[in-house]
Every structure is written in C-alpha cells, then in structure tokens.
C-alpha positions as CSV (number, residue, x, y, z in Angstrom):
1,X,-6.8,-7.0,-41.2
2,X,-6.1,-6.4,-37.7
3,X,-3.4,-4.1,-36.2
4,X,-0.9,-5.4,-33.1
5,X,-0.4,-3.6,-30.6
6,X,2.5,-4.3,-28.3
7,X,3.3,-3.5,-25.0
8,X,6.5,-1.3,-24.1
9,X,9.4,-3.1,-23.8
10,X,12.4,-1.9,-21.6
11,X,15.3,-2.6,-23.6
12,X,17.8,0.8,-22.8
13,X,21.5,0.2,-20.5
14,X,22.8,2.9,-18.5
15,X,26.1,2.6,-17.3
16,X,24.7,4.5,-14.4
17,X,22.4,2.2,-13.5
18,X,22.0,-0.4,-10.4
19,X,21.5,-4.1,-12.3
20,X,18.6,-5.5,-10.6
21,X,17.2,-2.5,-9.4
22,X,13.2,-2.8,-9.8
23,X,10.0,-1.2,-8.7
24,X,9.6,-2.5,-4.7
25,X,13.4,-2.9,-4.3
26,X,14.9,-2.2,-0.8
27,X,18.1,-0.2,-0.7
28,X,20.3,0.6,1.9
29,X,23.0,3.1,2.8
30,X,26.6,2.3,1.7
31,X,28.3,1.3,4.5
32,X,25.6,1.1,7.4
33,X,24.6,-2.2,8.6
34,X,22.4,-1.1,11.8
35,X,18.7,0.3,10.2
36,X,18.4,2.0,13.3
37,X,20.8,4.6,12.5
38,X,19.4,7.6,10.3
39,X,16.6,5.3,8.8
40,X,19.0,3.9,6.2
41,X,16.5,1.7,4.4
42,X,14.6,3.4,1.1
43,X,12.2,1.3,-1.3
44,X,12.4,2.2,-4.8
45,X,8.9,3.7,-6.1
46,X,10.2,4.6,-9.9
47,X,8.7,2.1,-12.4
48,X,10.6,-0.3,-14.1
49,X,10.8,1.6,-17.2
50,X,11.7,5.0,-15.8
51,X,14.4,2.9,-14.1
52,X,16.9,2.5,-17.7
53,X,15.5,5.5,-20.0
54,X,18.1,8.2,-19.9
55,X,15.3,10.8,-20.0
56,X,15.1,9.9,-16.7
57,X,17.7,11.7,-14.3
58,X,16.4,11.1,-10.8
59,X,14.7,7.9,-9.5
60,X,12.2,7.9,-6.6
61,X,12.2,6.2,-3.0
62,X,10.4,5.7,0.2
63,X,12.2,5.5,3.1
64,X,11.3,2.1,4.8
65,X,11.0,1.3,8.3
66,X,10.9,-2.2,9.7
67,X,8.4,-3.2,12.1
68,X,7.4,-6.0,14.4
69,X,4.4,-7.3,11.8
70,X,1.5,-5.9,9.4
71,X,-1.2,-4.1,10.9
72,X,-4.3,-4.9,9.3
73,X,-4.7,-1.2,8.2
74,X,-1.9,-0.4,6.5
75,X,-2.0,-3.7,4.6
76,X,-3.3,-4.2,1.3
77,X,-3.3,-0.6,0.1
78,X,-6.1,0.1,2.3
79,X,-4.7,3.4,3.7
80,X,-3.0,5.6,0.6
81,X,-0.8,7.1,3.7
82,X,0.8,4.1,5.2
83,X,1.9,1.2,4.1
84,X,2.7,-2.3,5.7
85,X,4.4,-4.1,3.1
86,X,6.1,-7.8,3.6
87,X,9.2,-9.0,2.2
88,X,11.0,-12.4,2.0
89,X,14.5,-12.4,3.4
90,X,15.9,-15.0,0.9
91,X,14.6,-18.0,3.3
92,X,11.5,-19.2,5.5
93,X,11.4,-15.8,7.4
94,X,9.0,-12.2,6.2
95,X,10.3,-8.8,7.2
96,X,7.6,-6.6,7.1
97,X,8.2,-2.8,6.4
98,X,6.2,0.8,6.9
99,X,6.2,3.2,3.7
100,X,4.8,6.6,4.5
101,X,3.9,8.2,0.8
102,X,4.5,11.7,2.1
103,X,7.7,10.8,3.0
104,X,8.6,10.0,-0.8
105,X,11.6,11.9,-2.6
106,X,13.8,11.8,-5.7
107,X,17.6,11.6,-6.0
108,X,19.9,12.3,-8.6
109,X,21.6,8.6,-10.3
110,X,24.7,9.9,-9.3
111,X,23.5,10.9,-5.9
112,X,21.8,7.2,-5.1
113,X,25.4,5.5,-6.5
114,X,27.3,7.9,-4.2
115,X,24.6,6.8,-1.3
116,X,23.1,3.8,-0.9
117,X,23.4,-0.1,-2.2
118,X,20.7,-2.8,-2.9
119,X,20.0,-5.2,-0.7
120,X,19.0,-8.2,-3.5
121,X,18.2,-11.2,0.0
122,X,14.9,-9.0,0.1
123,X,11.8,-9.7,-2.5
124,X,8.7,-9.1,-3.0
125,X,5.7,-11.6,-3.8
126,X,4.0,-10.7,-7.6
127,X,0.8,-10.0,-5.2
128,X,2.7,-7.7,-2.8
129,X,4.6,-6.2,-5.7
130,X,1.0,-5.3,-7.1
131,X,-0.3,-4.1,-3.7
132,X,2.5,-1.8,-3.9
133,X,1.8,0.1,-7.3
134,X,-1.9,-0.1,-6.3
135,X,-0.7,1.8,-3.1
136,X,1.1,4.1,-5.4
137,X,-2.0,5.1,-7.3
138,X,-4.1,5.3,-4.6
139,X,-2.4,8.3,-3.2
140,X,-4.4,10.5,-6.3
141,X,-7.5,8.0,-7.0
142,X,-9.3,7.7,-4.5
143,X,-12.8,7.8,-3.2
144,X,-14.1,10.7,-1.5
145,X,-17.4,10.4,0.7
146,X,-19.5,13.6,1.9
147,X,-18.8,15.5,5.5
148,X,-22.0,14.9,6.9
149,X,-21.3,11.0,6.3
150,X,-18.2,11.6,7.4
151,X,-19.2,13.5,10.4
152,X,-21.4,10.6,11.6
153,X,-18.2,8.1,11.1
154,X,-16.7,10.2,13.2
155,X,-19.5,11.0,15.9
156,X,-19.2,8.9,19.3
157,X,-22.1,6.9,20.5
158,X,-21.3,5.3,24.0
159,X,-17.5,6.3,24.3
160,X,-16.6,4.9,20.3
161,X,-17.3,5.9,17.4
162,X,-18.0,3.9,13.9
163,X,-15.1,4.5,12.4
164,X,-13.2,3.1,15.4
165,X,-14.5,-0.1,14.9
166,X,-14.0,0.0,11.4
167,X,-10.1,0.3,12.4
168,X,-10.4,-1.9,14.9
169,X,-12.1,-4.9,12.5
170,X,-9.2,-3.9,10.1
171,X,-6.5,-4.0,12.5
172,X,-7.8,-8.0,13.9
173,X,-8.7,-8.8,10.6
174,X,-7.3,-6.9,7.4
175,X,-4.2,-8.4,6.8
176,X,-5.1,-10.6,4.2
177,X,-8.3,-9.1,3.3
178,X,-7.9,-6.9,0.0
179,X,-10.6,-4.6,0.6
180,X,-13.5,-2.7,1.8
181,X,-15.2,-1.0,-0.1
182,X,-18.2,2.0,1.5
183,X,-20.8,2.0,-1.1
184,X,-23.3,5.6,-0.7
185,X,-25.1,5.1,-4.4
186,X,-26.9,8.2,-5.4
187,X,-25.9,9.5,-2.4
188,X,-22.2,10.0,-2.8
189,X,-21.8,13.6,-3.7
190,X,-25.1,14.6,-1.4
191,X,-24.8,16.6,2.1
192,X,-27.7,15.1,3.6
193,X,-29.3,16.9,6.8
194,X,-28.4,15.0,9.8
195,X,-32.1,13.6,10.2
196,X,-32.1,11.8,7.1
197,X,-29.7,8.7,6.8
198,X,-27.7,7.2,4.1
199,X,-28.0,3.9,2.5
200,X,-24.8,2.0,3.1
201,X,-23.7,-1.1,1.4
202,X,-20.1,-2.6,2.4
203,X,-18.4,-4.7,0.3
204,X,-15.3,-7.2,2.5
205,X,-13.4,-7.7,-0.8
206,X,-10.5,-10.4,-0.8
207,X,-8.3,-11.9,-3.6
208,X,-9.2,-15.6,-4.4
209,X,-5.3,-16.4,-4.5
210,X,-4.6,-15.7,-1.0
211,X,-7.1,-18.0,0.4
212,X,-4.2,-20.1,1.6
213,X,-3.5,-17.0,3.2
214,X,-6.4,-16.6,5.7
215,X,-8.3,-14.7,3.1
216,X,-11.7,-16.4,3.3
217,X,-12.0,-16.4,6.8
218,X,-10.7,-13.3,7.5
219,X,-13.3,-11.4,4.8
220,X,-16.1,-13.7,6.7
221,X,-14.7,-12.5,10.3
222,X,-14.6,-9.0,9.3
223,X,-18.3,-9.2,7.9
224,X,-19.6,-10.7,11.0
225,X,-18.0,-7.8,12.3
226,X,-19.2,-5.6,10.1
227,X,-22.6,-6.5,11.3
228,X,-22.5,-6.5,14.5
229,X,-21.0,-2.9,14.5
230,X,-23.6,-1.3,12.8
231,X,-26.6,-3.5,14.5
C-alpha cells in the first residue's frame, strides 16, 4: 500500500497579520507617497508560510529601489547581490525594482503595522515570483570557481578584460536570458599554474516560456557573443 504524502498547507490567522501579504510583496511606509524620501519602499522576503505561524515574530524585507529598467545583470538571479526585479502596476505599464540582499533585515509584526502599508496595484509574474526565491537561495548556493581562473577573468588583454565582456554581453543581452552557466569539469576545485589552461564549457540557458519574451534570440545573441569574446 502506498503512503501520501502531502505538502504543508498554510492554514493559521493572526490577528496581527497584513491580509494579502505574500512572498515578493512591495510595502510602503505609512503615510509617504514620494519613494524618494528615506527609501520608503521594502519587498517582503519571508515565505508564505513564515508569514501566518505565530512561531514567527518578525518577518523579513528588502528595501527596494525603483529604477529606469532591468539591467541584464541583475536580472534573472544571475548576480546573488543585486537584483532587478519587474513588477506590474495593475495595468499595461512594468516598474522595475533593485533589491540588494545585504541590505535585508527583520522587523518585529508590531513594528511593520506601526510602519509601513502594502501596496496591493504592484504584482509579480509566477516566473518573476520564482526568480525571486531562486535569488533568495542563491545568496548561500552558489558556485565557486578557483583564483587562478578567476585571476585570468580578471586579467586585461588590450585595455579589457574577459569578464568585462561577459558583463557587457549580460548587460545588452541578459534580461530575458535565465542563465549562464561556466562549466570547469574536473578542473573546478584545481589551482592550475598559469601555463596550463582550463577547459571551459558555457552553457546560455533560457526558460522555454519566455520565448515570447526575447528569450530565444537573446540566448542566441549572447552565444554569438560568447564566441566572439573568447576567439
């Protein structure tokens, strides 16, 4: 006979809690209308769960900072730092919005009530609302490459240096590409002297449901890219 197993299911009400309040919501301080003044704007980071179960006394947020449009590097979960994450506004238009993760804190309930409100107009896509947990994680599961690779990211050969391209191929092209992935195979934990090189695959990895998106020909413009940079 075979056993079920179900999935947690958030079912606890706190009277101290904001209804609607979710992972990726935006919040705003109580009575400021101008997001220029003292960065009023926080994006809850708690998960749903942690959100209504009274062993929970403090939530956690990420102050948010809106800005002109995504940057190709910070999109995606690409950087665990920084993150460009879009929103709708509750019509046609996308507000787009900078998380820095070492910027994260935690607030008492009673605190948040006393300080800031949410702002239900803004939403996040089921894809974006992924990207963000994914963004989350990221931040402690991550890969880690050797210094000597590293080193020759870094190095400059004619005024720029490899890993400047690789930011700038992100920047024109990463938006809507999910992700690249550096592939050193038995050579990942190895220093190798400088003389003897490593054997590099890339992967340009994009999510089949954003091909509507630019997705395809983004992944395929970053690739030629790709290959030109390291001819």
């Amino acid at each position: 006979m075979l056993a079920r197993h179900k999935s947690p299911i958030c079912l606890v009400f706190m009277s101290d809690r904001v209804f609607g309040l979710s992972q990726g919501s935006v919040c705003a301080r109580i009575g400021i209308q101008d997001e220029n003044q003292g960065n009023p704007l926080v994006v809850v980071s708690s998960h749903d769960c942690d959100l209504v179960n009274h062993n929970e006394s403090h939530l956690e947020l990420i102050p948010a900072m809106r800005v002109d449009g995504a940057d190709g590097n910070f999109s995606n979960a690409k950087n665990s730092r920084t993150l460009h994450l879009p929103y709708s506004d509750g019509g046609f238009d996308e507000a787009v919005f900078e998380l820095d993760a070492r910027a994260k804190f935690s607030l008492s309930w009673a605190e948040f009530n006393q300080t800031y409100e949410l702002r239900p107009e803004l939403n996040l896509k089921p894809l974006d609302k992924a990207v963000f947990r994914t963004w989350l994680a990221s931040r402690y599961n991550r890969a880690a490459f050797p210094d000597s690779f590293n080193n020759r990211l870094r190095a400059k050969v004619g005024g720029k240096s490899i890993l400047s391209g690789l930011q700038s191929l992100a920047k024109s092209h990463g938006e809507h590409v999910g992700a690249l992935y550096l592939d050193l195979g038995d050579s990942r934990f190895i220093e190798l002297p400088e003389a003897t090189p490593y054997d590099l695959h890339i992967f340009v990895v994009y999510d089949h449901r954003r091909m509507l998106e630019g997705g395809e020909e983004s992944s395929e413009a970053m690739a030629q890219g790709l290959l030109e940079l390291f001819a």
